[in-house]
Backbone as CSV, one residue per row, in Angstrom:
resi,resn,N_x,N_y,N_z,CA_x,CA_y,CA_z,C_x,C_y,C_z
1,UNK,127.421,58.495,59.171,126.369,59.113,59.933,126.299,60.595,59.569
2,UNK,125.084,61.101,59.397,124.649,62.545,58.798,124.363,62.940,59.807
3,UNK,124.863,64.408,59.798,124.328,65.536,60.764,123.196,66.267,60.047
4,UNK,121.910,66.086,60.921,121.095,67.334,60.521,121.333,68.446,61.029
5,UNK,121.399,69.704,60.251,121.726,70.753,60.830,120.136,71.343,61.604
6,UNK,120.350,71.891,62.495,118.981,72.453,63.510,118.676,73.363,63.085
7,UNK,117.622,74.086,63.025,117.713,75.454,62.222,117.129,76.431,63.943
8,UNK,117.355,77.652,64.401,117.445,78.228,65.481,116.138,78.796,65.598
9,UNK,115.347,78.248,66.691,113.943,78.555,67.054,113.776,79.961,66.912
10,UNK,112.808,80.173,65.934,112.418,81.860,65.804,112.116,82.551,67.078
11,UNK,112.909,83.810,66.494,112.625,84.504,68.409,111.178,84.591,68.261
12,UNK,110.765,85.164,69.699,109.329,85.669,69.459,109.389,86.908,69.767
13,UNK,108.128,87.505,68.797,107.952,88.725,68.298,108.369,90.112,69.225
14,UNK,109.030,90.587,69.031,109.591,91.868,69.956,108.399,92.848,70.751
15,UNK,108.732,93.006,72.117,107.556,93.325,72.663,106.900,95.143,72.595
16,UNK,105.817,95.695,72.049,106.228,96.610,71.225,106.727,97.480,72.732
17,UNK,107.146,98.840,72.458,107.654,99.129,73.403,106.528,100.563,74.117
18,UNK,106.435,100.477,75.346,105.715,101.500,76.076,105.405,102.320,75.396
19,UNK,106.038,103.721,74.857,106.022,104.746,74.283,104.974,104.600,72.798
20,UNK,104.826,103.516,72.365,104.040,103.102,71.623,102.433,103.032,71.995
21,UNK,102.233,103.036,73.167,100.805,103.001,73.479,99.783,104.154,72.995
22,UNK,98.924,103.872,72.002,98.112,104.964,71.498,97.193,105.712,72.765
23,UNK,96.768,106.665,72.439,95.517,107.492,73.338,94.819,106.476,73.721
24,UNK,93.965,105.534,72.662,93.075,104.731,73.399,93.417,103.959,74.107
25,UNK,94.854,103.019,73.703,95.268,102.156,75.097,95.617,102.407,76.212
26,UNK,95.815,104.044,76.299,96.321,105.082,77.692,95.193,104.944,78.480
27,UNK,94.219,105.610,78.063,92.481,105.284,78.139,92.347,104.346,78.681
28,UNK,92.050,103.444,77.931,91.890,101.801,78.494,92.361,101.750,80.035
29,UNK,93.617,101.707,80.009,94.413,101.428,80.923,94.434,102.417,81.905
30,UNK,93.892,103.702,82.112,93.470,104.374,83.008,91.930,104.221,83.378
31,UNK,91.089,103.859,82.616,89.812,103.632,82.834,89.451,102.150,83.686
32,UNK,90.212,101.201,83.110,90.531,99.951,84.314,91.315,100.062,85.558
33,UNK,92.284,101.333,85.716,92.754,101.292,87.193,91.467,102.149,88.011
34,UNK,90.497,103.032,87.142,89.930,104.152,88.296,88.479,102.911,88.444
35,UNK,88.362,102.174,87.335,87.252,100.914,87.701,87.561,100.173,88.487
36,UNK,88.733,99.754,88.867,88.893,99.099,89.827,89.556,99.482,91.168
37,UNK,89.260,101.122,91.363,89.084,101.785,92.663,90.423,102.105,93.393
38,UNK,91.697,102.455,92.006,92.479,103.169,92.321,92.012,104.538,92.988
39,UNK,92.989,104.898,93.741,92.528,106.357,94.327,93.764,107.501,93.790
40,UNK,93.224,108.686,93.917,93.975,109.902,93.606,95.517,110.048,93.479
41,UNK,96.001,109.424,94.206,97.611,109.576,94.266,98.111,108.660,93.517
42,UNK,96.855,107.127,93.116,97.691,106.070,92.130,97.618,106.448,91.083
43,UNK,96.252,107.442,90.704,96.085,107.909,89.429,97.041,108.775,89.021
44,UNK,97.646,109.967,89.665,98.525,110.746,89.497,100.217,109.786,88.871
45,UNK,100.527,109.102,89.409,101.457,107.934,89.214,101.933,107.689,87.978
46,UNK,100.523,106.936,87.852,100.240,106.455,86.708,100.569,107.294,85.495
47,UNK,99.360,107.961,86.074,99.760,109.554,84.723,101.075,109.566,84.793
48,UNK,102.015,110.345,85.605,103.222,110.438,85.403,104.092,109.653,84.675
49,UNK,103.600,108.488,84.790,104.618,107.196,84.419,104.609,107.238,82.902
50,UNK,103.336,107.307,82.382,102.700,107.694,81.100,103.148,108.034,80.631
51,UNK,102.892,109.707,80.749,103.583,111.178,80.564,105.412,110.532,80.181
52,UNK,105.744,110.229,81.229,107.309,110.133,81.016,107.866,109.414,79.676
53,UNK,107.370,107.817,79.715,107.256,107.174,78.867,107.034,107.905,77.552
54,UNK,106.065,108.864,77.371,105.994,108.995,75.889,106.880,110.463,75.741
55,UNK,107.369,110.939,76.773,108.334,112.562,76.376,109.452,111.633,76.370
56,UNK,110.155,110.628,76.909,111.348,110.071,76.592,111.361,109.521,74.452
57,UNK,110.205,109.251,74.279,109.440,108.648,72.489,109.352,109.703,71.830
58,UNK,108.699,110.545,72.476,107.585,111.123,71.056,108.381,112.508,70.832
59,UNK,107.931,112.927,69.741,108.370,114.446,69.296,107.223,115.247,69.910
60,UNK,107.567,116.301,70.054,106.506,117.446,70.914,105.282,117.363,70.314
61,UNK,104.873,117.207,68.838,103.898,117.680,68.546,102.427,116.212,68.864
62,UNK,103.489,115.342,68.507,103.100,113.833,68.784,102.797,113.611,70.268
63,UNK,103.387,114.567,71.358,103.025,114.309,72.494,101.983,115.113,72.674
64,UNK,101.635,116.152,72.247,100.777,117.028,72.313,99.520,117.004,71.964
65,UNK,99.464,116.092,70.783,98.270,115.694,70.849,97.785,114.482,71.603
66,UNK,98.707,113.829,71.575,98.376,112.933,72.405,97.704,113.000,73.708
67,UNK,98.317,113.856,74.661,97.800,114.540,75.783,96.688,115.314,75.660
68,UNK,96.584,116.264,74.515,95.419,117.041,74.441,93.752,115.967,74.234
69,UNK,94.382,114.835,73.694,93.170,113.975,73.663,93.176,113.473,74.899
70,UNK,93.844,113.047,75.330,93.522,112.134,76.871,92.626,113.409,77.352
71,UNK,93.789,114.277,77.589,93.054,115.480,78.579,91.584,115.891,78.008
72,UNK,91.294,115.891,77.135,89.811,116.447,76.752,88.833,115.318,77.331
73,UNK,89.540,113.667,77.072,88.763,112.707,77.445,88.014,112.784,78.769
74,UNK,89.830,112.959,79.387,89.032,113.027,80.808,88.285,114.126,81.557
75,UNK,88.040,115.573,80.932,87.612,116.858,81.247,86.172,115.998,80.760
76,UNK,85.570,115.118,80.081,84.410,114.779,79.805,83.796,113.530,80.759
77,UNK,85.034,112.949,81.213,84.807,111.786,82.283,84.335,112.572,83.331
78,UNK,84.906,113.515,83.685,85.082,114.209,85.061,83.516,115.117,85.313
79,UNK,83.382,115.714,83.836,81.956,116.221,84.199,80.791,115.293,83.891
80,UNK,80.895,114.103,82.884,79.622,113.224,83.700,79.783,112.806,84.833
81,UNK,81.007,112.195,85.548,80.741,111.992,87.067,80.088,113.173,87.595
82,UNK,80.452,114.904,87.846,80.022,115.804,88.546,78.608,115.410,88.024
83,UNK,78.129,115.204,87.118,76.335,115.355,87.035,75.832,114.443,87.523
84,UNK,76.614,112.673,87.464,75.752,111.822,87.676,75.702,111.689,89.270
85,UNK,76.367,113.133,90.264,76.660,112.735,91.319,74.700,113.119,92.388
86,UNK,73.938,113.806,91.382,72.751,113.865,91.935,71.676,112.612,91.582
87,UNK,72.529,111.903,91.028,71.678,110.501,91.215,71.621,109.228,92.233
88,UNK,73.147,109.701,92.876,73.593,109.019,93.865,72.367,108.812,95.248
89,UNK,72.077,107.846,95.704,71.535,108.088,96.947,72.141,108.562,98.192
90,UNK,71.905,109.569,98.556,72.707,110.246,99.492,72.451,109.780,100.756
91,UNK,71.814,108.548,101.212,71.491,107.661,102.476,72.479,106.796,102.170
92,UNK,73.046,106.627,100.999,74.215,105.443,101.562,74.800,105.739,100.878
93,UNK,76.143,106.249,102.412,77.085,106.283,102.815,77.752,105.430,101.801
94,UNK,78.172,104.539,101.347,78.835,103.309,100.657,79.253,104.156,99.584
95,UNK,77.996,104.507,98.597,78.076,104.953,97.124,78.507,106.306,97.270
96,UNK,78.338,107.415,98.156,78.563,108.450,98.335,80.199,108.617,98.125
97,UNK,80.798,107.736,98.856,82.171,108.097,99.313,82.696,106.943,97.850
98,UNK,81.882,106.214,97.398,82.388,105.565,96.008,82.399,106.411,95.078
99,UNK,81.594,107.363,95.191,81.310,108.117,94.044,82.401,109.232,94.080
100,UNK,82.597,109.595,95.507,83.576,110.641,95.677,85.681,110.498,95.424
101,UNK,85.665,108.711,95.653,86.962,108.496,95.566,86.834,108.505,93.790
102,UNK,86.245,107.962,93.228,85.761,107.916,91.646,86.237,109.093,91.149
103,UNK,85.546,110.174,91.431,85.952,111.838,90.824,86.829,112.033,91.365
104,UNK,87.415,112.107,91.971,88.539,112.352,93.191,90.203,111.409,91.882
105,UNK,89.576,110.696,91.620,90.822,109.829,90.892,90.487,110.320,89.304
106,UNK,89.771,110.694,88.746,89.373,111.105,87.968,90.045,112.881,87.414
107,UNK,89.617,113.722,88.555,90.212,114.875,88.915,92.069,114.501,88.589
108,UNK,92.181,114.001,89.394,93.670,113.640,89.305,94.283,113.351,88.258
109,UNK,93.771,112.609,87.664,94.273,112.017,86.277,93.995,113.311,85.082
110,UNK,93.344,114.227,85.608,92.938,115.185,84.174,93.642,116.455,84.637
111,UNK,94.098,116.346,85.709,95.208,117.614,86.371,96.356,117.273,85.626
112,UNK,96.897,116.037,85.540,98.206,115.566,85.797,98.583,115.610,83.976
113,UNK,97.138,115.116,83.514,97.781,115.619,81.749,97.265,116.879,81.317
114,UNK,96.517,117.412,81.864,96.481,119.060,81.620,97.781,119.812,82.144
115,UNK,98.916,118.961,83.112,99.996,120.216,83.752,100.938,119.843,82.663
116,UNK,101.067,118.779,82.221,102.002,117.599,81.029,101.567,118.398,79.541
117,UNK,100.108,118.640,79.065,99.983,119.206,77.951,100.554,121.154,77.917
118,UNK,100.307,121.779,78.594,100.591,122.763,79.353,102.148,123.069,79.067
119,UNK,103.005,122.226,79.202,104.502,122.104,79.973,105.029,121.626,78.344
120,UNK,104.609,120.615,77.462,105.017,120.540,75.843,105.329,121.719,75.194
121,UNK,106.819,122.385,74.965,106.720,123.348,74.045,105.851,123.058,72.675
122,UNK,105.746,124.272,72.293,104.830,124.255,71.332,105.873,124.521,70.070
């Protein structure tokens, strides 16, 4: 009687790791928590969590830009919300205070990598 030998199920593929997340997937992934009506203090979080994740990875200069793009992103998020806020109907109450937690989480998120880009020696 022959033994077949088994050959050992290929691992699966290593999961890449946090610190790896480019600008745009930061993006992404901040643009789906403030779409789906995170508010100010989750956004801040978040950022932080971010932020941490890639100063534990990256070399300064690599973090630096990195941040300097988010942060410009969102200094551009933040002022089309301020403009599109005179389109809002200001009879309902609903969109008003939607519109306001919106910038409000928005604000937050562009504080939190402007204090992070800021704080990167240069």
């Amino acid at each position: 009687m022959s033994r077949k030998s088994k050959k050992p199920a290929p691992l699966p593929p290593e999961p890449r790791p946090p610190a790896a997340e480019t600008s745009k997937e930061a993006l992404q992934r901040l643009a789906e928590l403030i779409g789906r009506g995170s508010g100010a203090m989750r956004m801040e979080r978040e950022a932080s969590a971010l932020i941490s994740r890639w100063s534990a990875a990256l070399d300064p200069e690599t973090m630096r830009e990195r941040l300097d793009e988010i942060r410009e992103q969102l200094a551009e998020g933040v002022e089309a919300a301020e403009e599109s806020a005179g389109e809002i109907d200001s009879d309902s109450k609903a969109a008003v205070a939607a519109h306001q937690h919106t910038l409000a989480a928005l604000r937050a998120t562009h504080q939190a990598f402007s204090r992070a880009a800021q704080s990167v020696p240069v």
